[in-house]
C-alpha positions in Angstrom: 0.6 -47.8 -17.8 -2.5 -49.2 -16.0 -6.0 -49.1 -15.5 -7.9 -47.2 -13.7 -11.7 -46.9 -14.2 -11.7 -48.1 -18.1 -8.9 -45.8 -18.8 -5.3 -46.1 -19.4 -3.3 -43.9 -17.0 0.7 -43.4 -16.1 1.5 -44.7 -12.7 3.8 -42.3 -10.7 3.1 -39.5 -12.6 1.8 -36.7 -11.1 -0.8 -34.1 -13.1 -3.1 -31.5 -12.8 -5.7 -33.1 -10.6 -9.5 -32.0 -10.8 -10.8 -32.0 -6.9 -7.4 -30.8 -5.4 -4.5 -29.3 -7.4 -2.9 -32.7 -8.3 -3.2 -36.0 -8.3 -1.0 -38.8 -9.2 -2.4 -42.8 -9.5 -0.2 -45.6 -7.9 -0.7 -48.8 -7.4 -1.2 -50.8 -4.0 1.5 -53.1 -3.4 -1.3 -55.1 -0.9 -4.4 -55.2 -3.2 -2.9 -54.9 -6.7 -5.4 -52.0 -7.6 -4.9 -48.8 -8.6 -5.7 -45.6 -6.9 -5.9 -42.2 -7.5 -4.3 -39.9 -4.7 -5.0 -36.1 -4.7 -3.0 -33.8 -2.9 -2.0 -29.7 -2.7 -4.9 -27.2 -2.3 -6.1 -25.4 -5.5 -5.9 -21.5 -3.5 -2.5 -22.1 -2.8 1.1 -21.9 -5.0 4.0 -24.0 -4.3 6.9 -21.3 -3.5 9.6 -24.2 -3.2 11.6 -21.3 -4.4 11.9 -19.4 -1.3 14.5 -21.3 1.4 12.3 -20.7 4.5 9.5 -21.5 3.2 10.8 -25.0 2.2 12.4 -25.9 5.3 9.2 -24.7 7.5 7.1 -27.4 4.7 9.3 -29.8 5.1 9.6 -29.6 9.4 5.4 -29.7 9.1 5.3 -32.5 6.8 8.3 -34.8 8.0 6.5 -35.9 11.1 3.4 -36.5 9.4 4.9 -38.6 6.9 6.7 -40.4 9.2 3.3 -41.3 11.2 2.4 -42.9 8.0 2.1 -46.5 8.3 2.4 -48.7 5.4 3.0 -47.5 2.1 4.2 -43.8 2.0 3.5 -43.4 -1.9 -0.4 -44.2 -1.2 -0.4 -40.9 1.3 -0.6 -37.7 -0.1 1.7 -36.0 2.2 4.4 -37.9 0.6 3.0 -36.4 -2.7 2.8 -32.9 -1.3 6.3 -33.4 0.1 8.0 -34.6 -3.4 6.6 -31.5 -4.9 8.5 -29.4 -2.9 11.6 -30.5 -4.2 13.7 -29.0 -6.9 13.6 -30.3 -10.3 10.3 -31.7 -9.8 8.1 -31.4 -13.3 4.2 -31.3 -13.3 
């Protein structure tokens, strides 16, 4: 638990998000603070399901993620990507 804003929120966590389809607060490891990263578009479902579909995500998202310098969990590709994997709960 943190704060974030005046309010007590779960770090880690994602949840239904209000300007994209989730979001999910975590801390900076370089600042201390607490931000709020939003990720997935609203229009669109997750079909993590579907085999092709998840290896085509994942071979558009792994070299994004990879261009990611610094923390990965501040990003919301890595966000985006951890959704797509099975057994994840929103």
């Amino acid at each position: 638990m943190a704060k974030y804003k005046g309010r007590t929120v779960k770090l880690n966590k994602p949840s239904r998000g209000d300007v994209k389809k989730f979001k999910v607060f975590v801390r900076d490891n370089k600042s201390g603070r607490v931000k709020k990263i939003n990720f997935g578009s609203k229009t669109m479902s997750i079909k993590k399901n579907i085999p092709a579909r998840q290896r085509s995500f994942f071979a558009r998202f792994r070299p994004i993620l990879a261009n990611v310098k610094g923390q990965k969990s501040l990003s919301p590709v890595y966000w985006a990507m951890r959704s797509w994997r099975k057994g994840f709960k929103i």
